[in-house]
C-alpha positions as MATLAB code, in Angstrom:
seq = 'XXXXXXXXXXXXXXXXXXXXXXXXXXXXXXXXXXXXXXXXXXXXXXXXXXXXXXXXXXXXXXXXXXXXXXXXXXXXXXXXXXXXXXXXXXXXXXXXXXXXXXXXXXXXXXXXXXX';
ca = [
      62.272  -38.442   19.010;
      62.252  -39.606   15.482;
      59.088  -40.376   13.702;
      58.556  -41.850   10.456;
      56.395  -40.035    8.283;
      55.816  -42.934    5.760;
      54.596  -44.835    8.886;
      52.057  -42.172    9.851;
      50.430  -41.341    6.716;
      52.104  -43.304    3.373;
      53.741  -42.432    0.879;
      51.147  -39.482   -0.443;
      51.456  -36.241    1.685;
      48.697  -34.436    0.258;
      46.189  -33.482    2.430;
      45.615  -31.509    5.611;
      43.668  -34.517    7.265;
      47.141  -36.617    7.266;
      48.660  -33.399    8.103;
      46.538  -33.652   11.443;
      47.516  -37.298   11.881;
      51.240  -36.539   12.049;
      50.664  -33.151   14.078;
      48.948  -35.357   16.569;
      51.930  -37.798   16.575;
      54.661  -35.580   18.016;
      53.002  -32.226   18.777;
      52.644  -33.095   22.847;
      56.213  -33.623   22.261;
      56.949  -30.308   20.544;
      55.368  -28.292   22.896;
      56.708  -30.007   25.989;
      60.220  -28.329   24.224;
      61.896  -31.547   22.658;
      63.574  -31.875   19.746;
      61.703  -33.711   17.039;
      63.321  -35.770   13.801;
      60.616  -36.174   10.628;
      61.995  -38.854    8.546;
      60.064  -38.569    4.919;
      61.918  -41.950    3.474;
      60.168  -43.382    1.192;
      57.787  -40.441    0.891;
      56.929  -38.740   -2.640;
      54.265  -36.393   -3.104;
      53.764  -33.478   -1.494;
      51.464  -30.165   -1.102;
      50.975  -27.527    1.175;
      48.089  -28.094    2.645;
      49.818  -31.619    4.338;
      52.433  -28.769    5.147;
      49.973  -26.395    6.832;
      48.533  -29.145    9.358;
      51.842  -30.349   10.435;
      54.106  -28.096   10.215;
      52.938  -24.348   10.099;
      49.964  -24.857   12.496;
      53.049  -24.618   15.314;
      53.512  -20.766   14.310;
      50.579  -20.606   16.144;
      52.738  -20.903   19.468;
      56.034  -21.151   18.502;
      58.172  -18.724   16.794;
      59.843  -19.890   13.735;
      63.158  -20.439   15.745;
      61.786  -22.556   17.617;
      60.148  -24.903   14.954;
      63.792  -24.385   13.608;
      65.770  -25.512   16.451;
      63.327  -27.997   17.654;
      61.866  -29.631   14.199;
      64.331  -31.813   12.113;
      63.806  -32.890    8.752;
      65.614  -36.032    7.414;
      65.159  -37.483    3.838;
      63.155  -34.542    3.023;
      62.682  -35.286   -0.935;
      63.611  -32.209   -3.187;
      59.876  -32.200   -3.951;
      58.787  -31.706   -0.132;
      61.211  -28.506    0.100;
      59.010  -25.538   -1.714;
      55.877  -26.716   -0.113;
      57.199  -26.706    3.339;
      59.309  -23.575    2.455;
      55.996  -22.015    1.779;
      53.510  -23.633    4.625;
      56.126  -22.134    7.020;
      56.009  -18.641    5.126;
      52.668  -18.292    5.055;
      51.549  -19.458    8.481;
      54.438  -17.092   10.137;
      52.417  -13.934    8.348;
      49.210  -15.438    9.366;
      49.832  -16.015   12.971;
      51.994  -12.871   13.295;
      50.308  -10.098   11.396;
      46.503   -9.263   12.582;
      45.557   -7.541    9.720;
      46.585  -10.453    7.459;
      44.909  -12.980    9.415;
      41.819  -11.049    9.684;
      41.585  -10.236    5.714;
      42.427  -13.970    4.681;
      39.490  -15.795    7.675;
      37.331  -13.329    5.651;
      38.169  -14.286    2.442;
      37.653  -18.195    3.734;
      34.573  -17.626    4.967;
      33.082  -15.467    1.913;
      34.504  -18.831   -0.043;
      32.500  -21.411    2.444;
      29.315  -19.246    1.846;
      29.345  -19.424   -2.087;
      30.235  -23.121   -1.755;
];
């Protein structure tokens, strides 16, 4: 399955709503086990937090050899590369070490009460 990210969201991949809109695209897909293709032609700007809603919310089921055998990436710009690098890196030590997960939710939720 190959899914056009321009299509989805545009050209901007910036924030973790659009993230959501492309999860929601080919996660059912994902989980059922098959292999997906992300085309990012004619996409452009990028930051994490797109990254985090697509891409490293999986972590939260998969391991990251799955998302590696299973997740394709196709016209990736050179400017998409460290934010995904990083989405992935992050989310991995959030989903997989307690202690991290538990000291970052409590430094998001100190954060939301001084807001």
């Amino acid at each position: 399955m190959t899914i056009s990210v321009f299509d989805t969201v545009g050209e901007i991949c910036m924030t973790y709503e659009d993230g959501e809109k492309l999860s929601q695209v080919f996660r059912p897909a994902f989980e059922r086990g098959e292999t997906i293709e992300l085309d990012f032609a004619k996409t452009r700007i990028f930051v994490t937090a797109f990254f985090n809603a697509s891409i490293g919310s999986l972590l939260e089921k998969a391991s990251k050899e799955q998302l590696r055998d299973r997740l394709k990436f196709k016209n990736l710009p050179a400017a998409g590369v460290e934010p995904l690098r990083h989405s992935i890196e992050n989310a991995e030590r959030y989903y997989k070490d307690p202690g991290y997960k538990q000291a970052l939710d409590k430094v998001l939720e100190d954060l939301s009460k001084n807001s």
